[in-house]
C-alpha positions as a Python dict, from the first residue, in 0.01 Angstrom:
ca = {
    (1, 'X'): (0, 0, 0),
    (2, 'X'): (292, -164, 260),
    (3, 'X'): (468, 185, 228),
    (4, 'X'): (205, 332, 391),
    (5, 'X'): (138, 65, 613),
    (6, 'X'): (-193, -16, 487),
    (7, 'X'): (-248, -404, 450),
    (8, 'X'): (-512, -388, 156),
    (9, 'X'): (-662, -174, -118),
    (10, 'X'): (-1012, -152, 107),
    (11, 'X'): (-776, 3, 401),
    (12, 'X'): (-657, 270, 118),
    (13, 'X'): (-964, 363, -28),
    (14, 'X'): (-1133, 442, 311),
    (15, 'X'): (-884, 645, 389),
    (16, 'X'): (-951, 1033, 334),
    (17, 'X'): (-826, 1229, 60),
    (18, 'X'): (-497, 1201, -95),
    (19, 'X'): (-317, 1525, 70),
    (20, 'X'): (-348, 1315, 450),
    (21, 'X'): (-60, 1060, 279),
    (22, 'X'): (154, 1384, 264),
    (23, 'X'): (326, 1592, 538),
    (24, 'X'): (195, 1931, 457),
    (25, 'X'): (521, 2011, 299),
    (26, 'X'): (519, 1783, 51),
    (27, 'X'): (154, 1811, -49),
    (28, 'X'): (289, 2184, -88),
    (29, 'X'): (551, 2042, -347),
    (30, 'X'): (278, 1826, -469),
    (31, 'X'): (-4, 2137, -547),
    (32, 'X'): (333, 2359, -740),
    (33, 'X'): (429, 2049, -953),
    (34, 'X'): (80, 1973, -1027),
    (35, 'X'): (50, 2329, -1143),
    (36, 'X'): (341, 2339, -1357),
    (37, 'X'): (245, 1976, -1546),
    (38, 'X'): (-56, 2169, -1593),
    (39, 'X'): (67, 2441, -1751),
    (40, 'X'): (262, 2161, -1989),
    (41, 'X'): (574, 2259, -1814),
    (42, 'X'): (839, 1954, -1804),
    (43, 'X'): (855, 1724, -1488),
    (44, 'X'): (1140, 1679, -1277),
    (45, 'X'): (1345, 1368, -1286),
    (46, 'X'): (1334, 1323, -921),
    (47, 'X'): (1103, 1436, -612),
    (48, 'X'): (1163, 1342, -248),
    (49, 'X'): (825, 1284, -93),
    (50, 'X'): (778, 1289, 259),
    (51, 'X'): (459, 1110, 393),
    (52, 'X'): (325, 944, 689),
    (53, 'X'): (199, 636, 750),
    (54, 'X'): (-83, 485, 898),
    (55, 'X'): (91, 444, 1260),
    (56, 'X'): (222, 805, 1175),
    (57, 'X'): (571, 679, 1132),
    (58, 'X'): (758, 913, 872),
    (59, 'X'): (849, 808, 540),
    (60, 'X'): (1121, 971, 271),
    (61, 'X'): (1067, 873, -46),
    (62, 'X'): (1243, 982, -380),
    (63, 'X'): (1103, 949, -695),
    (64, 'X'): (1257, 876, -1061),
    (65, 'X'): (1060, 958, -1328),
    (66, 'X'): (1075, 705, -1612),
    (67, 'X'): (1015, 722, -1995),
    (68, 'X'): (629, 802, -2007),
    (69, 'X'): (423, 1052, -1808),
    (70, 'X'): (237, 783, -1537),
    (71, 'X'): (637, 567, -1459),
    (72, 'X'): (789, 637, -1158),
    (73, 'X'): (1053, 413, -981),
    (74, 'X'): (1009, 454, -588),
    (75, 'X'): (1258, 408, -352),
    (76, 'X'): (1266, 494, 63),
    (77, 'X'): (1643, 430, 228),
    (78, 'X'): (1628, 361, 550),
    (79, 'X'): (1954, 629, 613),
    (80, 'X'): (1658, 911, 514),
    (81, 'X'): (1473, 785, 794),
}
């Protein structure tokens, strides 16, 4: 919740739908990997994820995939900022 500057899980879940976390970009990305994890295609190892936060500040993210389909290591370095 803190990378998206929300202070609680109340904040999150009035928020609307999932695609206003992303910059339209990356909720782009988002719709094509969904597709291809649909089609039982492999997922990639790592993403960058851009998204905005609640006071609109810009976030970078890149994501690891771990060992199982639902692990993912997050990480957001301030030099992609």
């Amino acid at each position: 919740m803190d990378i998206f500057g929300y202070d609680n899980a109340d904040e999150v879940k009035a928020k609307p739908p999932v695609k206003t976390f992303y910059t339209p970009e990356s909720y782009a990305d988002y719709l094509l990997r969904r597709e291809k994890l649909l089609r039982g295609e492999p997922r990639e190892k790592s993403v960058r994820v851009d998204i905005i936060r609640k006071d609109g500040v810009l976030r970078h993210l890149l994501l690891f995939s771990g060992e199982s389909d639902v692990e993912w290591q997050k990480t957001y370095p301030d030099s992609l900022c």
